[in-house]
C-alpha positions as CSV (number, residue, x, y, z in Angstrom):
1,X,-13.0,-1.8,0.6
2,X,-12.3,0.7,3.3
3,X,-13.8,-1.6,6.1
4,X,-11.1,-4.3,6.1
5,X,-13.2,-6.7,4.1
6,X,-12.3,-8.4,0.4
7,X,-14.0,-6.5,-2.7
8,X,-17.6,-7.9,-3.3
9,X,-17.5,-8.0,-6.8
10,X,-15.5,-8.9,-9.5
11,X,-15.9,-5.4,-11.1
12,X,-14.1,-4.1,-7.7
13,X,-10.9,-7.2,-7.6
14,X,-10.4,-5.6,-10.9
15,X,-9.8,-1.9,-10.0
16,X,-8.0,-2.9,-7.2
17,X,-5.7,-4.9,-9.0
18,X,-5.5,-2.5,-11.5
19,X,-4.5,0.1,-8.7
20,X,-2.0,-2.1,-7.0
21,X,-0.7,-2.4,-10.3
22,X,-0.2,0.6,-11.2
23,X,1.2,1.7,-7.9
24,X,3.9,-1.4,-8.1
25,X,5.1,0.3,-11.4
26,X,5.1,3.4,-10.3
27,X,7.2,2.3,-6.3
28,X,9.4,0.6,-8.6
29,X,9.9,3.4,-11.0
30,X,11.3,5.5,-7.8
31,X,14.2,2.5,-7.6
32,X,12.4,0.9,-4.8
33,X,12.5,-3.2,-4.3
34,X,8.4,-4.5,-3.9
35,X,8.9,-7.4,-1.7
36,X,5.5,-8.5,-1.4
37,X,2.0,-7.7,-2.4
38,X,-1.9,-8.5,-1.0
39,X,-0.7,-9.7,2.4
40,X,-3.2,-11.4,4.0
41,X,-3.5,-12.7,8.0
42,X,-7.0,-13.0,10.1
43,X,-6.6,-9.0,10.8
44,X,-6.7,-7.5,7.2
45,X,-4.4,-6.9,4.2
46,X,-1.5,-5.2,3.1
47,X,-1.2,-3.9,-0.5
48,X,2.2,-3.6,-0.6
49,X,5.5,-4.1,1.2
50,X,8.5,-2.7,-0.1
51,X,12.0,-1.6,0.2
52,X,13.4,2.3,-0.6
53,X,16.6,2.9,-0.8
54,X,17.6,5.9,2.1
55,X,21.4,6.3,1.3
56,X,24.5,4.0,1.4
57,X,23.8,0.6,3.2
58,X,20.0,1.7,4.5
59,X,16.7,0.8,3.3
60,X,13.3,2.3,4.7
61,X,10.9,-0.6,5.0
62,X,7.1,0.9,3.6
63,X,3.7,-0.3,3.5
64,X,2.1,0.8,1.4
65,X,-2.1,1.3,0.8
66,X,-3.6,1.7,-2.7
67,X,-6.8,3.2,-3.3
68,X,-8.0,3.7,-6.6
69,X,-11.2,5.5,-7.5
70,X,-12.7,5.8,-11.5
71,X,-14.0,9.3,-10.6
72,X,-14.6,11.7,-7.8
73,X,-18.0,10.7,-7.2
74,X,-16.9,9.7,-4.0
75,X,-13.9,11.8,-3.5
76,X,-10.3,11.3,-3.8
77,X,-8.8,7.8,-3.6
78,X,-6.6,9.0,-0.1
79,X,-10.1,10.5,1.6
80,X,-10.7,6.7,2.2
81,X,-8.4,6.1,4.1
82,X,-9.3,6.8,7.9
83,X,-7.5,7.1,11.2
84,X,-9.0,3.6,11.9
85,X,-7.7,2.2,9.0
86,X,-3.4,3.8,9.9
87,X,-4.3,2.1,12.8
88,X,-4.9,-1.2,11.5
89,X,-1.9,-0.8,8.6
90,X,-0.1,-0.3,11.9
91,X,-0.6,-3.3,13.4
92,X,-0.5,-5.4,10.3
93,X,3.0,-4.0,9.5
94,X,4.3,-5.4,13.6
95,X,2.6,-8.2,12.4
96,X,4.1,-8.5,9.0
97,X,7.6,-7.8,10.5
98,X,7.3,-10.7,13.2
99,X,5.7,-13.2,10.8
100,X,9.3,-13.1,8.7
101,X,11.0,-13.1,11.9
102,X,9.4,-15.9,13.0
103,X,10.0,-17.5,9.4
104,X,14.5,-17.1,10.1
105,X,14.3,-14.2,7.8
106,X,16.1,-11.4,8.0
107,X,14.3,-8.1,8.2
108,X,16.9,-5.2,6.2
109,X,15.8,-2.1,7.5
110,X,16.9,1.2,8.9
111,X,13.8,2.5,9.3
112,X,10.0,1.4,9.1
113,X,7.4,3.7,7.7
114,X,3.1,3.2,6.1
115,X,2.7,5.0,2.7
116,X,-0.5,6.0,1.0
117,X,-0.8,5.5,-3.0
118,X,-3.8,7.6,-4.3
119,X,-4.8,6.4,-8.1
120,X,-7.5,8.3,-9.6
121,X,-8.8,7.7,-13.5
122,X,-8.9,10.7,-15.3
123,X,-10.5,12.0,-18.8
124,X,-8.5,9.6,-21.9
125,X,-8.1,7.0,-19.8
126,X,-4.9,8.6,-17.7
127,X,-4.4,7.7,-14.4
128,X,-3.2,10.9,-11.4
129,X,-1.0,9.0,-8.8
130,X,-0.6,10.9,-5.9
131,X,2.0,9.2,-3.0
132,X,1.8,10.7,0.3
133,X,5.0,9.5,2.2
134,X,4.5,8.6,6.1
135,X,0.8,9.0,6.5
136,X,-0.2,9.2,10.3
137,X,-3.6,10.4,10.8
């Protein structure tokens, strides 16, 4: 849900899981590593953590949010996600980051960026995925 708290149904864990799967296929079907998935801390959730490939010897570290809508009804999966909620992927990415630190491990990246992974079901069962690369707003 867009306000930071778990699904309330099981109707909603099941598109979001179907969404975070379909965005793992599709991050790995770019060449990229997914490191970990459904994050959790006292401060929120991330979907994904992943590695992509950015040229000999670097790797761009991305986290990434899925939203996945059945229809339009209430607009496109990315319209959900809010200056508030950057904010918070944000701070759960430092977090992320000093978490492993903290754990000894080594954190192999050039760069750090937050991705947004739009799914939206479409007529015969299809699915659109729209991946917006270093969303800021």
């Amino acid at each position: 849900m867009d306000d930071g708290r778990a699904p309330t149904s099981s109707h909603d864990q099941r598109m979001g899981r179907l969404g975070e799967d379909l965005a793992d296929a599709h991050l790995r079907g770019l060449g990229w590593q997914v490191i970990d998935r459904n994050w959790r801390c006292a401060h929120g959730e991330i979907d994904i953590v992943a590695r992509e490939p950015s040229g000999p010897k670097r790797t761009t570290l991305v986290f990434v949010e899925v939203k996945y809508r059945s229809g339009t009804g209430f607009g496109d999966p990315l319209e959900a996600i809010t200056a508030v909620k950057v904010k918070r992927l944000t701070d759960l990415s430092q977090l992320w980051v000093r978490e492993r630190r903290a754990m000894g491990r080594r954190i192999d990246a050039s760069a750090i960026r937050i991705d947004a992974v739009g799914i939206l079901r479409v007529p015969g069962g299809n699915h659109r995925i729209t991946h917006v690369r270093g969303i800021t707003r």
